[in-house]
N, C-alpha and C positions, 0 to 999 in steps of 0.2 A: 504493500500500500504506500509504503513512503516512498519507494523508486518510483513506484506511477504517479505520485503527485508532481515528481521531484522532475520528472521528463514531460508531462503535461506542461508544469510553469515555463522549462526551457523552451519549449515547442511554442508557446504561446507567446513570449518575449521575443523572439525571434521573428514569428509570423505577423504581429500587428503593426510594426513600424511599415514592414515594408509592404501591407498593403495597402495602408492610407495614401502612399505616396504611389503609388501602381492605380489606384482609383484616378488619382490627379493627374497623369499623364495619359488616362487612357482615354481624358473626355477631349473633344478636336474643339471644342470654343476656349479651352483650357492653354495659355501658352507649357509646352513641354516642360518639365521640369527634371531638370537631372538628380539622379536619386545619391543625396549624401552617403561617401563608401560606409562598409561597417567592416569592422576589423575582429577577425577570433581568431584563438592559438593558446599553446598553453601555458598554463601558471604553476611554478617552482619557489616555496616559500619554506622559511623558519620559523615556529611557534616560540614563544618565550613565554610559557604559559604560568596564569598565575591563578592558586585556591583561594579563595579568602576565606576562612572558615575557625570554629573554633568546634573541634571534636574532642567528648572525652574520650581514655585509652579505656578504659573499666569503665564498670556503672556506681563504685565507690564515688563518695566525693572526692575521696583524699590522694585519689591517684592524679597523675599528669595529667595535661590535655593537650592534643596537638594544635598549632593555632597556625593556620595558615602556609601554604607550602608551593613552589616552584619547581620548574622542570622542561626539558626540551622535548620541544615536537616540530611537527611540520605540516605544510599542508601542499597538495600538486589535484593540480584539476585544469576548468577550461575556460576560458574569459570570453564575451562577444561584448564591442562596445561599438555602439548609433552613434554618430557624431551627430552636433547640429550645429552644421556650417558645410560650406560648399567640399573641403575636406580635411587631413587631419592638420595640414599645418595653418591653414586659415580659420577654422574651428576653435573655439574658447570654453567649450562647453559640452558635455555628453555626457551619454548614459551608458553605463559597464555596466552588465551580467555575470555572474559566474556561479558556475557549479564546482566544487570543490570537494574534498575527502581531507579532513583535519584531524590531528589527532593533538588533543591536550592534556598532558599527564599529569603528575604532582606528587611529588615527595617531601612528606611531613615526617621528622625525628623528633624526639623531646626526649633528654637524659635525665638521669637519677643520680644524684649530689652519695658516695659512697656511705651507706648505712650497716651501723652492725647487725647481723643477719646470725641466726642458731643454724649451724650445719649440724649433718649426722656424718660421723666422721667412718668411712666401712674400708674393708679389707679387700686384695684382687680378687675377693668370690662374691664382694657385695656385702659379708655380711660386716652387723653395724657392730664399731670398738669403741664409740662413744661421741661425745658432741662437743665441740667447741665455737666460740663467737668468734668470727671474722668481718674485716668490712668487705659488702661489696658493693658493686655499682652496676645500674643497668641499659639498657637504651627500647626505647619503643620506636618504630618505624610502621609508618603507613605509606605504600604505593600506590596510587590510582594512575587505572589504565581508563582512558576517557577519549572516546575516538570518535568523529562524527560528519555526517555527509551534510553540505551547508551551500544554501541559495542565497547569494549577494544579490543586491540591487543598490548602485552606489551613483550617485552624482557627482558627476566629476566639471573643475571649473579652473580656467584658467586665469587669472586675475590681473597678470602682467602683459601688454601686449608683446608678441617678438619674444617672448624667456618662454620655453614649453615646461614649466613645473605650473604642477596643477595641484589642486584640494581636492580630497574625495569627502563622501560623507551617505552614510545608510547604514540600512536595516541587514542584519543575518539572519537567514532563519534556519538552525541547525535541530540536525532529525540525529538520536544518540544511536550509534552500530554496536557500544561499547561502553559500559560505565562500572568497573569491578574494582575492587578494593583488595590488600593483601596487609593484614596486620600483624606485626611479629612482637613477641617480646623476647628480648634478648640479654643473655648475664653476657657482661664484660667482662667483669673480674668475681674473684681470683679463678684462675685460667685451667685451673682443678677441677672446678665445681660443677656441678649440674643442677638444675631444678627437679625438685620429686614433684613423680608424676602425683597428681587428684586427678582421681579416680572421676570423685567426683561432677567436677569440671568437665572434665571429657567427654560424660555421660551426658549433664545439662548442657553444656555449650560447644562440643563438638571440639573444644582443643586437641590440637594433635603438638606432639613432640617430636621435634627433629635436630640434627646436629650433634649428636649425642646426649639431645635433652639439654641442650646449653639454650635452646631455641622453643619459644610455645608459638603457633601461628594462633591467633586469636580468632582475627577474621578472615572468612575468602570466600571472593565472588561477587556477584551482584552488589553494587552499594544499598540497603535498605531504602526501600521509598524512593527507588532514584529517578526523576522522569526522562521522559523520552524525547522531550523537546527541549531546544535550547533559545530563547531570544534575545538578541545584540545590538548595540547601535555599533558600527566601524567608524571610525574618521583618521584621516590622515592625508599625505603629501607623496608627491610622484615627480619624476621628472621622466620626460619622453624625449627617446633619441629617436630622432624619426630618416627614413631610406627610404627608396623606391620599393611601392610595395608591401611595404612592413614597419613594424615599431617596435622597438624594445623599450622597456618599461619598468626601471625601479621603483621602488616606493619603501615607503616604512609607513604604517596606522597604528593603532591601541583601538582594540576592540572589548567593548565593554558588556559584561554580561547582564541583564534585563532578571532574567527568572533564575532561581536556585536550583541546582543540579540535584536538591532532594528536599522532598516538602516537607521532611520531617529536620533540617537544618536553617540555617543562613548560611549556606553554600552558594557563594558566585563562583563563578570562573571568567577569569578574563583573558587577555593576549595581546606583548607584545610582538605584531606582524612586520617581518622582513621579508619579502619576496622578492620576485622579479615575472614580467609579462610579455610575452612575444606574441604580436600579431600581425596576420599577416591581411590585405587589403582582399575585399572580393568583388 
């Protein structure tokens, strides 16, 4: 359902510019009008993605919480931009399309200041010789894998006459392929140790131990409550190297995220967008 929304809107973006102007040249008391080129090709970009988010690690109060977290990603898809102007170097003003595949991840850590801890002190068969207090120290990690297919509609303007840097400015509408989480707790120190397993734990909540138990995964998969749609405003600046034919197209934007990536948080996600656009004239 979302690829067919997602190629209907391209299909439809594509088809109404050019048949308003196919109307106007096709009536004879109408002087001819030559149809402004449109330019497509594809888009190659870097994500700077950012959580903004305050999650706890446990459902304790007294445990950490993770606040907020960063990570690279990227995005590659397909641009189509209308100009309006007779073409691209006389034009000061268009409209860009693009379908897109992004992907914005985010790694959040939060450590534990070393505490003294009761170990059970055991022997190479396991069993226990008795207990003593050491300090240790721990770390929580959260990864989110957060990937998603996204509909631009950008206004772009050129403010300077003769300098091709331009403004962009719109809406994203991002459909999620991917939003799963991995939460570890992890001993640091001392480099001996393991966590005992609870039993009980594992039973309620599905913990597993890995690493030789130096490691509990808390969470994994699906983020709870996570939805499926994501909505953005993009703004930012481009400069256009324009040839016969074709245009290359840098740019940097910040794109700002609209709705929370889970209705049960204040989870945003935003992005800073480095790419590049090549289009070719048709």
């Amino acid at each position: 359902m979302k690829l067919r929304f997602l190629l209907a809107f391209l299909i439809l973006i594509m088809v109404i510019p050019g048949s308003n102007l196919l109307s106007q040249g096709s009536n004879p008391l109408v002087p001819d009008y030559k149809r402004p080129p449109v330019y497509i090709g594809p888009v190659l970009g870097y994500n700077r993605s950012m959580h903004t988010v305050d999650l706890a690690s446990f459902d304790d109060a007294i445990c950490p919480r993770f606040e907020d977290g960063q990570s690279n990603g990227f995005f590659v898809g397909l641009s189509f931009e209308q100009h309006l102007g007779k073409d691209a170097l006389s034009s000061t003003s268009s409209f860009i399309f693009r379908v897109l595949y992004n992907t914005m991840p985010a790694s959040l850590e939060v450590s534990e200041n070393p505490i003294p801890s009761l170990i059970t002190i055991v022997d190479g068969a396991g069993n226990p010789q008795g207990e003593d207090v050491i300090n240790s120290s721990t770390l929580h990690t959260q990864d989110i894998t957060y990937s998603l297919v996204t509909a631009e509609v950008m206004y772009k303007i050129n403010p300077i006459p003769g300098i091709p840097l331009g403004f962009v400015v719109g809406p994203t509408f991002d459909f999620a392929m991917a939003r799963n989480q991995d939460q570890r707790y992890k001993l640091v120190q001392p480099l001996e140790a393991q966590f005992r397993r609870n039993q009980g734990a594992i039973d309620q909540f599905g913990y597993q131990y890995v690493d030789n138990d130096r490691t509990i995964i808390v969470k994994e998969g699906e983020i709870p409550e996570s939805s499926g749609f994501r909505f953005g405003i993009k703004a930012g600046m481009q400069f256009e190297l324009t040839a016969p034919g074709f245009v290359v197209v840098p740019g940097i934007a910040y794109n700002f995220g609209i709705t929370n990536l889970s209705t049960a948080e204040n989870w945003r996600v935003n992005a800073l967008q480095v790419g590049v656009d090549v289009r070719f004239a048709l």
